[in-house]
Backbone as a ProteinNet text record, in pm:
[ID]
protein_1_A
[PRIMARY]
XXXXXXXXXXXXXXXXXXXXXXXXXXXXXXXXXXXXXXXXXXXXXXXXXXXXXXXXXXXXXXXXXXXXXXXXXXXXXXXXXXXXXXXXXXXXXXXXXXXXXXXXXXXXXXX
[TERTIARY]
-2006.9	-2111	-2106.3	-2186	-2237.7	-2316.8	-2374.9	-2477.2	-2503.2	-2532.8	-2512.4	-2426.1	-2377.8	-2285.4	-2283.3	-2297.7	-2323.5	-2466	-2481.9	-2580.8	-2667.2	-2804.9	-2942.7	-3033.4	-3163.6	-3236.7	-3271.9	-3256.6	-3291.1	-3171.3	-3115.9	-3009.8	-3013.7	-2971	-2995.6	-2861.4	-2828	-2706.3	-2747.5	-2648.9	-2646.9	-2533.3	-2549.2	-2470	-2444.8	-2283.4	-2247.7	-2196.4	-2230.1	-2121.6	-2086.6	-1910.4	-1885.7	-1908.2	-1992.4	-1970.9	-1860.5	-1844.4	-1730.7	-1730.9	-1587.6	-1613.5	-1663.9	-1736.6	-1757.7	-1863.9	-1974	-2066.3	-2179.4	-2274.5	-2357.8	-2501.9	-2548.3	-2660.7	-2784	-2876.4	-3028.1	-3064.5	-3173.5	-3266.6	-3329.6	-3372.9	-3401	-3281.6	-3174.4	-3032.8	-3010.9	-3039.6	-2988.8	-3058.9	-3197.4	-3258	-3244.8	-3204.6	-3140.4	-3010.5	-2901.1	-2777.9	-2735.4	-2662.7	-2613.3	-2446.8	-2366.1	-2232.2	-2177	-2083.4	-2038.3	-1973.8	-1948.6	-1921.4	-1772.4	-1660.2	-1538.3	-1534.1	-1370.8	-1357.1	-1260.3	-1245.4	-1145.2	-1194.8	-1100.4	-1157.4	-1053.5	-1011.2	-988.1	-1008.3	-902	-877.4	-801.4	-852.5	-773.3	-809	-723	-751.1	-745.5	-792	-800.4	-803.3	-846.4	-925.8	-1075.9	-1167.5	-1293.6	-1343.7	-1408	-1436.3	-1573.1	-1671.9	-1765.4	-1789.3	-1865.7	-1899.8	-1803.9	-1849.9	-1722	-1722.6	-1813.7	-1806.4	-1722.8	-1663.4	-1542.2	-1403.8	-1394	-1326	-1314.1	-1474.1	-1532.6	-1496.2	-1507.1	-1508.3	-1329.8	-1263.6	-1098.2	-1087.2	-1180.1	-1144.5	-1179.9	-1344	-1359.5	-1292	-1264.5	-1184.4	-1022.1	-985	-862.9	-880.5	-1005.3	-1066.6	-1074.6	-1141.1	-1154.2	-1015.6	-949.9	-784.6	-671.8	-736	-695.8	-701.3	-599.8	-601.8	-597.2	-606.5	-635	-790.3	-828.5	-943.2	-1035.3	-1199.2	-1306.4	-1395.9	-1505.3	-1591.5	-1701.1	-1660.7	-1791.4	-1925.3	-2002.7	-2109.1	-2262.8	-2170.4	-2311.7	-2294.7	-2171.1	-2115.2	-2143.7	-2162.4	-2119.5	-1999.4	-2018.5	-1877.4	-1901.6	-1781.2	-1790.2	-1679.7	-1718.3	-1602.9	-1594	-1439.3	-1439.1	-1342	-1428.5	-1389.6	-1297.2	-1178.2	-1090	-1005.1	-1053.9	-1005.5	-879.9	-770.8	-649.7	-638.8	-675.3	-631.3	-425.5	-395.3	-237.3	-216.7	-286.8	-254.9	-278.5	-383	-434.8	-395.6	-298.9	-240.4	-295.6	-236	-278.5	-342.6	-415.9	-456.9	-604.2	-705.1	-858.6	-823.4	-860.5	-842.6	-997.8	-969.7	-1093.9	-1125.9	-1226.2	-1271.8	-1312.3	-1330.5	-1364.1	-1272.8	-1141.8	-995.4	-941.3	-970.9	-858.3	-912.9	-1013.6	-1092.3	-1007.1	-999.2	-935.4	-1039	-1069.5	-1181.8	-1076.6	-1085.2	-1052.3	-1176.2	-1156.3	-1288	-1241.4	-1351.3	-1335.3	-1446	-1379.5	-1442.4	-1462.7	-1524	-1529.5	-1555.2	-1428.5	-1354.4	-1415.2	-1322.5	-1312.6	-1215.2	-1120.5	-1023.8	-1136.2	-1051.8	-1081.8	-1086.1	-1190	-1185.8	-1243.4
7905.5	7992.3	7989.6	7970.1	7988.8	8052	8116.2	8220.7	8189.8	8279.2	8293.6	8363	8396.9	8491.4	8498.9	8573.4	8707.1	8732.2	8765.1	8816.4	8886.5	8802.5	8862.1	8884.8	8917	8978.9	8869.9	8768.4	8693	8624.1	8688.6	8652.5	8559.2	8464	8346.3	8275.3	8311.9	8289.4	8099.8	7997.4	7904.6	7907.8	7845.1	7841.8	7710.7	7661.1	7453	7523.4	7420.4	7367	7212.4	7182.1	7071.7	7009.5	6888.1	6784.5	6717.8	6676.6	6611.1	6508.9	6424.1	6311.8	6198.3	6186	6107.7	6105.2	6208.7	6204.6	6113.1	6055.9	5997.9	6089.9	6105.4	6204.8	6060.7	6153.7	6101.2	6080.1	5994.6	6035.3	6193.3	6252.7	6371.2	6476.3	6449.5	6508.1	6501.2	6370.3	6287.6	6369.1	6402.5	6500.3	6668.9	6697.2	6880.7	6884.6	6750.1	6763.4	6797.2	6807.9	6778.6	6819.6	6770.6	6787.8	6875.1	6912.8	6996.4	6900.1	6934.4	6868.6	6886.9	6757.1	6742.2	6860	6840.8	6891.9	7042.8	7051.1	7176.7	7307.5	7383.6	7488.8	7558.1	7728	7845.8	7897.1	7907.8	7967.8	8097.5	8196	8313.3	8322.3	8358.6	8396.5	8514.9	8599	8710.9	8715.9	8874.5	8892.8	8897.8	8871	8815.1	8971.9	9061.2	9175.4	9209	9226.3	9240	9107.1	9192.3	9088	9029.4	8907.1	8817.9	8875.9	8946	8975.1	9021.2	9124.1	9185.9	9066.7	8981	8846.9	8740.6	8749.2	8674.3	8684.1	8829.5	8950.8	8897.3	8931.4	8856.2	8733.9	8653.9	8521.7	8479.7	8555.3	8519.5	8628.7	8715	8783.2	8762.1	8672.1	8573.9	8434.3	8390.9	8280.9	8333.1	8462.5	8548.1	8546.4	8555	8560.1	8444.5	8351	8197.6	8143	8066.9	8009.4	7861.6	7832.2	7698.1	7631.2	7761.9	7729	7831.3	7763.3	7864.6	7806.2	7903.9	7862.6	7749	7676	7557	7616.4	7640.9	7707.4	7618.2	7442.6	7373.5	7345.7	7382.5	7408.7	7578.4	7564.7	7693.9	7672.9	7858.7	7880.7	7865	7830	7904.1	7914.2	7952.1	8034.8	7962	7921.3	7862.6	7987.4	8033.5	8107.4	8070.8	8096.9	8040.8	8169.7	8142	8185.5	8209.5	8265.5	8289.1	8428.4	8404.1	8482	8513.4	8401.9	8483.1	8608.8	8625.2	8746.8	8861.9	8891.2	8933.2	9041.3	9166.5	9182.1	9240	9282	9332	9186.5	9281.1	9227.9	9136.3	9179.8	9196.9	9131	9037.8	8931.9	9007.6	9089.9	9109	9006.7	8943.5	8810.6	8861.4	8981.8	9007.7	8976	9085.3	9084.6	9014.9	8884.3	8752.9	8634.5	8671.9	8601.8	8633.7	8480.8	8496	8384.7	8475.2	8348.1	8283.4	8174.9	8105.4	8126.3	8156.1	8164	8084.2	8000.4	7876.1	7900.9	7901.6	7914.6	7781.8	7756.3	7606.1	7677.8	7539	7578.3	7420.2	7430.7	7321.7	7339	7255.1	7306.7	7312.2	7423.1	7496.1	7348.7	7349.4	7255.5	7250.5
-9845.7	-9894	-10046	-10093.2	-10256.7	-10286.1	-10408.8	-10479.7	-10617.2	-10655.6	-10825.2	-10853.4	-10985.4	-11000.8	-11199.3	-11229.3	-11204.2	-11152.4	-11050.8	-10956.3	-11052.1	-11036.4	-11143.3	-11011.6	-11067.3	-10949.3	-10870.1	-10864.2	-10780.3	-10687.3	-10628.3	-10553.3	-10405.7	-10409.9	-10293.5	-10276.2	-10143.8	-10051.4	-10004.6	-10024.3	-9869.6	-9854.2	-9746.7	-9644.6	-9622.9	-9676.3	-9592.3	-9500.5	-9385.3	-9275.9	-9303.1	-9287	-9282.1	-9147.6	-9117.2	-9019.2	-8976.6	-8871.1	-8849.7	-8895.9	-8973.4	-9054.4	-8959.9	-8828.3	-8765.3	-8759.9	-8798.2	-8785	-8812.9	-8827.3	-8870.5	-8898	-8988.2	-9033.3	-8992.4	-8969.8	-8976.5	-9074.7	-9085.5	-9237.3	-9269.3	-9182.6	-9193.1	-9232.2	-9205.9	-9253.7	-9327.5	-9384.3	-9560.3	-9632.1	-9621	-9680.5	-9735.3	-9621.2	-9597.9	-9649.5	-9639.2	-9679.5	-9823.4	-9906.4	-10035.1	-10022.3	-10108.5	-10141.3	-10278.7	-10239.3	-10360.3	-10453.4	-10548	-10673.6	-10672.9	-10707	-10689.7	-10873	-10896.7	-11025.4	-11026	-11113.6	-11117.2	-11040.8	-11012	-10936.6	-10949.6	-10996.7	-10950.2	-10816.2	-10753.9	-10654.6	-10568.1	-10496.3	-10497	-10356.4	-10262.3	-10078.5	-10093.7	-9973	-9960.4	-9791	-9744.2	-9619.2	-9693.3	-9572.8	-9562.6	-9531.2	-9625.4	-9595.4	-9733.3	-9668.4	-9726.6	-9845.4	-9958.5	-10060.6	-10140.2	-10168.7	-10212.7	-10418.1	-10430.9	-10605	-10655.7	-10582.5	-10634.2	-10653.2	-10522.8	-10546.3	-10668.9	-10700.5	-10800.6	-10971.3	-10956.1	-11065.7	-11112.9	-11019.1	-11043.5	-11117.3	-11062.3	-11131.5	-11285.6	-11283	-11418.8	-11531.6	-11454.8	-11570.9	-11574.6	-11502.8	-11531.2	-11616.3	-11610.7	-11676	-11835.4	-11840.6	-11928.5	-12050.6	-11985.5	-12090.8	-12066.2	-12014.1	-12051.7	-12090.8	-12188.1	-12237.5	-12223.5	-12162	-12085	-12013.4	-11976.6	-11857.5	-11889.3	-11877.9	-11916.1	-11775.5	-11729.5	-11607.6	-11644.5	-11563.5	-11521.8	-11524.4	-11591.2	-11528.8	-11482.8	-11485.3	-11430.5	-11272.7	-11231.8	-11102.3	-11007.7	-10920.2	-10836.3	-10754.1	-10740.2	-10717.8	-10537.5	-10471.4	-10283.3	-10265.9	-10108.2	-10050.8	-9902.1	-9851.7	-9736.7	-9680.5	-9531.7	-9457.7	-9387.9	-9328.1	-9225.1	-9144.2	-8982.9	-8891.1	-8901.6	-8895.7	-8844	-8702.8	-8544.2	-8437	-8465.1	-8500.7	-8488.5	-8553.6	-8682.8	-8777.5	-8741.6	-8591	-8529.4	-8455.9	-8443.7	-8319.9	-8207.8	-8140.9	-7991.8	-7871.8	-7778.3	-7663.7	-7708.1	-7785	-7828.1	-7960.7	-7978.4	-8071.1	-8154.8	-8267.5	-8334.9	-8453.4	-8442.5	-8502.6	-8709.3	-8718.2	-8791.5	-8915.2	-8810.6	-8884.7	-8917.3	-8846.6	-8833.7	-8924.2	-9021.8	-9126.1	-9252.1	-9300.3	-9446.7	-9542.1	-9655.6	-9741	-9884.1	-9859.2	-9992.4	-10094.8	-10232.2	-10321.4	-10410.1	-10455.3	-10541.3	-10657.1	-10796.2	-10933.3	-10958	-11020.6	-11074.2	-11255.4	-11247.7	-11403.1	-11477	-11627.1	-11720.2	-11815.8	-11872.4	-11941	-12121.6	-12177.3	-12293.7	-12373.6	-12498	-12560.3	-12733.9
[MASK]
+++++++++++++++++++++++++++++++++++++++++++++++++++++++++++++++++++++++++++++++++++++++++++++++++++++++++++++++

């Protein structure tokens, strides 16, 4: 999932799903598809609980007092969701709970 950030009034969510590397896309796929951009990235996990800004908010204001690393801003930022049921306890595996998001800044070193 990607956005803008800092979130202006025009706010627009997508959404990747990765394919299986076996896949073969259509021409009509080739079209709808695009890839994210390799390159540095800031990264922080969490639980997967509401909006990812407050997540976000962490990073660039760690970017903020580095001295090393300032934000990419011809890049966007996402977030890869990942299941974990073990972390889970009891009988009722709640799907909600058992979500952890990686959030990815896209950086550049200071120059």
């Amino acid at each position: 999932m990607s956005c803008s950030f800092p979130a202006d009034e025009k706010i627009a969510y997508e959404v990747h799903i990765a394919p299986p590397e076996e896949y073969v896309p259509s021409q009509e796929d080739l079209i709808r598809m695009n890839w994210l951009e390799g390159g540095l990235y800031a990264c922080i996990t969490t639980k997967a609980y509401g909006s990812m800004s407050g997540v976000l908010e962490r990073i660039y204001r760690w970017l903020s007092i580095s001295p090393d690393y300032e934000p990419d801003v011809r890049r966007s930022w996402y977030s890869y969701y990942v299941p974990n049921f073990e972390d889970v306890p009891g009988e009722g595996k709640d799907f909600e709970r058992s979500v952890s998001v990686e959030c990815f800044g896209p950086v550049i070193l200071r120059g």
